[in-house]
C-alpha positions in Angstrom: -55.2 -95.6 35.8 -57.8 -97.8 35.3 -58.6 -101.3 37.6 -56.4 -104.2 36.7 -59.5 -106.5 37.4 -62.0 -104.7 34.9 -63.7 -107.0 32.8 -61.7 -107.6 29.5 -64.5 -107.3 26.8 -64.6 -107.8 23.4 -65.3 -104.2 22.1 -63.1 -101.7 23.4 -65.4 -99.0 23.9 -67.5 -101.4 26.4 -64.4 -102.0 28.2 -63.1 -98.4 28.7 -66.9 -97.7 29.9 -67.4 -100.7 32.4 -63.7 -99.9 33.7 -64.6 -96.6 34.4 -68.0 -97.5 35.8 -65.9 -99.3 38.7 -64.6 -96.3 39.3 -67.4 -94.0 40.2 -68.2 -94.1 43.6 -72.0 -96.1 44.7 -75.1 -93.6 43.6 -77.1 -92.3 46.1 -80.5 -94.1 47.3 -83.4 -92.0 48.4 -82.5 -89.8 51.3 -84.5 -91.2 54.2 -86.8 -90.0 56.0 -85.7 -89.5 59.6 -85.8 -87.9 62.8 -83.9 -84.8 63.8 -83.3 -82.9 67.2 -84.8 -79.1 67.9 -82.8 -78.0 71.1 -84.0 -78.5 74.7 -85.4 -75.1 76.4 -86.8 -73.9 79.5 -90.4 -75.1 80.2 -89.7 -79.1 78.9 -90.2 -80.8 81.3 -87.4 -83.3 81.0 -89.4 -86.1 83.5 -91.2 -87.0 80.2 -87.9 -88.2 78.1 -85.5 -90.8 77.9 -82.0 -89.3 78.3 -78.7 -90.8 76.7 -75.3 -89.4 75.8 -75.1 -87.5 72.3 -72.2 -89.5 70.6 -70.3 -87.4 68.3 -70.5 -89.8 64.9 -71.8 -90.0 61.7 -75.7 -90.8 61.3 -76.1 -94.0 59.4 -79.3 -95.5 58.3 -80.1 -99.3 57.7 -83.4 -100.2 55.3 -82.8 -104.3 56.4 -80.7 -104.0 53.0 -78.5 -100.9 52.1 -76.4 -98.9 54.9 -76.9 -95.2 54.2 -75.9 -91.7 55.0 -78.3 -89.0 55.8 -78.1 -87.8 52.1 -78.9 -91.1 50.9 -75.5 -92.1 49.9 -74.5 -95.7 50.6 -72.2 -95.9 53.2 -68.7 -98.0 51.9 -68.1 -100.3 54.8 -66.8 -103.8 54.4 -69.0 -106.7 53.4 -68.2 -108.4 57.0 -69.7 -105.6 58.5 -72.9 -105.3 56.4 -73.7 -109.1 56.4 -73.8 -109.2 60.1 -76.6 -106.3 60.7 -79.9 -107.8 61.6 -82.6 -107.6 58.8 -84.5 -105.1 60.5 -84.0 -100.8 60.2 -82.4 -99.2 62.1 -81.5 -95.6 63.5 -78.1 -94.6 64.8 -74.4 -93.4 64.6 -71.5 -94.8 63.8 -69.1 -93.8 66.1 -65.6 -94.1 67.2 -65.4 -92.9 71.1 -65.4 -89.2 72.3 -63.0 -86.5 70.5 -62.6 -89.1 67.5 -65.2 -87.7 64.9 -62.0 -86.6 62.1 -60.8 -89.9 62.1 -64.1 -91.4 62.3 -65.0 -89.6 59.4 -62.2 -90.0 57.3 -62.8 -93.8 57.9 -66.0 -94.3 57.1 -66.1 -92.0 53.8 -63.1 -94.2 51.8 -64.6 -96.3 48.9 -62.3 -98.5 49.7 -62.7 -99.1 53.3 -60.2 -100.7 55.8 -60.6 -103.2 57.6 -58.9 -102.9 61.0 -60.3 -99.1 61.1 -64.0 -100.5 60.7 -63.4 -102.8 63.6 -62.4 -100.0 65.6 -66.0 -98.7 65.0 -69.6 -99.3 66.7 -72.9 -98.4 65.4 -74.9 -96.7 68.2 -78.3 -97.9 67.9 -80.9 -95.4 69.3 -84.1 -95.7 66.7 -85.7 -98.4 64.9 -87.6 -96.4 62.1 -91.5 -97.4 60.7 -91.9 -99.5 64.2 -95.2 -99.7 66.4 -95.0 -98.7 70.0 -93.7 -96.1 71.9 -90.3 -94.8 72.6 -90.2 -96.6 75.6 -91.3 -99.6 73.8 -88.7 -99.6 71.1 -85.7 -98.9 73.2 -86.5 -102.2 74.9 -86.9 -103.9 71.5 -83.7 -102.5 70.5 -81.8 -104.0 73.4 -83.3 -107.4 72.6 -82.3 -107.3 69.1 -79.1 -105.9 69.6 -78.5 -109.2 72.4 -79.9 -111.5 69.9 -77.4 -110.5 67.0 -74.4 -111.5 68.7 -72.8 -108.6 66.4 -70.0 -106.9 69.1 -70.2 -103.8 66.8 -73.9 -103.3 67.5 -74.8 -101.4 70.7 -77.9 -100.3 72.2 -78.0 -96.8 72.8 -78.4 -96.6 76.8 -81.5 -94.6 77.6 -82.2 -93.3 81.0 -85.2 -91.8 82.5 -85.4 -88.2 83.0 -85.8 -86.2 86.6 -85.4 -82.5 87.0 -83.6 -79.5 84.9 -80.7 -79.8 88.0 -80.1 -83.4 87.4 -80.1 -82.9 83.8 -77.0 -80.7 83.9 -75.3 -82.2 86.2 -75.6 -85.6 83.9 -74.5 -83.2 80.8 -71.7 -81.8 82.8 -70.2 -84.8 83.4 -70.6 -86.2 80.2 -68.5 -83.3 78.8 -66.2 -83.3 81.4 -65.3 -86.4 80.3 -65.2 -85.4 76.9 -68.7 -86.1 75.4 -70.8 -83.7 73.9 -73.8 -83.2 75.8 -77.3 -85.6 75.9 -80.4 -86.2 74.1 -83.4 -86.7 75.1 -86.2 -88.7 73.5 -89.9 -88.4 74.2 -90.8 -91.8 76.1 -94.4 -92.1 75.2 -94.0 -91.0 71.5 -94.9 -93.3 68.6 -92.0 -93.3 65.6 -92.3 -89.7 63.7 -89.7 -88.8 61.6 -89.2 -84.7 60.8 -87.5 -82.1 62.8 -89.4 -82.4 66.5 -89.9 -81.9 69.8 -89.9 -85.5 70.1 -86.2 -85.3 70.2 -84.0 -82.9 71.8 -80.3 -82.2 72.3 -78.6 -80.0 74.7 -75.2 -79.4 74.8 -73.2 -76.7 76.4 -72.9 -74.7 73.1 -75.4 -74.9 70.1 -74.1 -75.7 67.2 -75.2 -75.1 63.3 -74.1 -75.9 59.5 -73.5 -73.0 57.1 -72.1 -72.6 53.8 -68.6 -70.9 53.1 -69.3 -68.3 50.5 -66.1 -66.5 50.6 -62.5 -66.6 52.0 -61.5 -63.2 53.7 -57.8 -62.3 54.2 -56.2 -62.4 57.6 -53.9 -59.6 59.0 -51.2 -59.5 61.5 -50.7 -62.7 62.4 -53.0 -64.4 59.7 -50.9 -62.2 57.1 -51.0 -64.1 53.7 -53.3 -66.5 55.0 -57.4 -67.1 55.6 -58.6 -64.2 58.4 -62.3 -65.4 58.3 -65.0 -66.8 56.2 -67.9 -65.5 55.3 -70.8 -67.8 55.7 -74.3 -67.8 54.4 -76.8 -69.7 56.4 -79.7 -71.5 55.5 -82.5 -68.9 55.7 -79.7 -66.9 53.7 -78.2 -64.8 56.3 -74.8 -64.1 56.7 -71.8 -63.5 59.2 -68.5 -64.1 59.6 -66.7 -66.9 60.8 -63.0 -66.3 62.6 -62.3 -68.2 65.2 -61.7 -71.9 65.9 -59.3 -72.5 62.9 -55.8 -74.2 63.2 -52.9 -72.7 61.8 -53.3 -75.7 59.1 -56.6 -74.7 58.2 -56.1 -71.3 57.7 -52.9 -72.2 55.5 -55.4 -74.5 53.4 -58.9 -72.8 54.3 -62.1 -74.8 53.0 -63.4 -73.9 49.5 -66.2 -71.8 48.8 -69.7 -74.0 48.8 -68.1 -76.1 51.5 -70.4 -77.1 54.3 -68.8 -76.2 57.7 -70.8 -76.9 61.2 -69.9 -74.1 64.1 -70.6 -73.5 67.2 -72.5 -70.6 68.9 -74.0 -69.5 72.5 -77.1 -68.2 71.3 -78.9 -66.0 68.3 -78.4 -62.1 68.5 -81.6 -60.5 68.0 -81.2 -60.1 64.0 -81.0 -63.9 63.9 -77.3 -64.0 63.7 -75.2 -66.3 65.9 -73.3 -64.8 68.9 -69.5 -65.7 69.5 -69.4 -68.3 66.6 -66.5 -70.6 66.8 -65.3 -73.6 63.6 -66.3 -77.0 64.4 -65.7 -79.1 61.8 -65.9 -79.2 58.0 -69.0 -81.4 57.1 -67.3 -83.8 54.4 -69.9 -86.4 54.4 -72.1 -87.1 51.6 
């Protein structure tokens, strides 16, 4: 059906066309160009980082103009809650609180969005892309302009100094005991880079990695007439399969071949493959 408040115009064919035009959802701008994590190791040393909490949200970009995913795709929040973001980039995730990333992301990928489920949300701000200075340097400008906007949905990313490997964990362990998902940690002296790096780190008590479904496999005794496993292909093209981790729900209704699913994993076998790999979450996003 089409929108009642498409434009009524004189030729018929013009109207079918802009009333379906309304309908498509907003195209994609360039994807940005943007910082991403390689995984904390032995022989870091993590007294040269800023540590904070990894929150479990969706990455969202802001140019000063357009809010967008990681793909490029705009992200379809309310007007209210562009029009009060500072005109200024910046780096971060929206997020909903700990263990809330399905709802999150059903939220914040409706073209029509809602409004009371977008005021549940904050945007974590932990990066303020293209600017001068040092890590250290913009973490403190992003507290100041996160103060000055008055904007209760905008919150500066607390960054800590790091100390020593034992502290480390024991910050992560409680941070996950509490139902986080682990910390990152950000190189304090480093100027803004964008590209995978050691720059930025996560660790978490599991790794975790995207893959692409490229088959369902049938289940057997219990998972009789329904999914058993998936076979997944990952991105250097290697493949395994994937068993565990999956409701009852989603092996009734298993994701679709060419779906983008993100597991987690305690380390890589020696073929490259990843050992004891469990189903995180389907990666929906655009």
């Amino acid at each position: 059906m089409l929108p009642s408040h498409c434009p009524r115009l004189l030729s018929p064919l013009r109207h079918l066309l802009a009333c379906l035009a309304l309908l498509m959802p907003p195209a994609a701008l360039a994807q940005p160009d943007i910082l991403l994590a390689e995984i904390y190791r032995q022989g870091i040393d993590p007294r040269d980082y800023l540590v904070s909490e990894k929150y479990d949200g969706v990455r969202a970009i802001w140019n000063g103009h357009d809010l967008v995913f990681r793909s490029g795709q705009a992200v379809p929040a309310p007007d209210w809650f562009i029009r009060a973001l500072p005109p200024v980039p910046l780096d971060g995730e929206l997020w909903a609180g700990r263990q809330r990333f399905e709802w999150l992301s059903g939220v914040v990928r409706k073209l029509d969005p809602v409004d009371a489920e977008w005021r549940e949300l904050r945007y974590m701000i932990f990066e303020l892309p293209g600017a001068p200075g040092d890590f250290r340097e913009r973490a403190a400008r992003i507290r100041n302009i996160v103060a000055a906007s008055g904007n209760p949905a905008l919150v500066a990313v607390e960054q800590r100094p790091g100390t020593d490997h034992a502290s480390l964990k024991a910050q992560m362990d409680r941070i996950v005991a509490a139902g986080g998902e682990g910390l990152m940690l950000h190189l304090a002296d480093a100027p803004y880079v964008t590209g995978r790096s050691d720059v930025l780190l996560k660790l978490k008590p599991w790794l975790d990695a995207e893959a692409r479904v490229i088959e369902v496999l049938p289940g057997r005794g219990r998972h009789a007439q329904r999914m058993g496993s998936l076979l997944m292909e990952m991105p250097d093209g290697k493949r395994f399969r994937l068993g565990t981790g999956f409701t009852d729900a989603q092996r009734e209704h298993p994701p679709a071949p060419g779906s983008l699913l993100t597991y987690r994993y305690q380390a890589l076998t020696a073929a490259g493959l990843p050992r004891f790999p469990a189903f995180l979450r389907l990666r929906e996003l655009p």
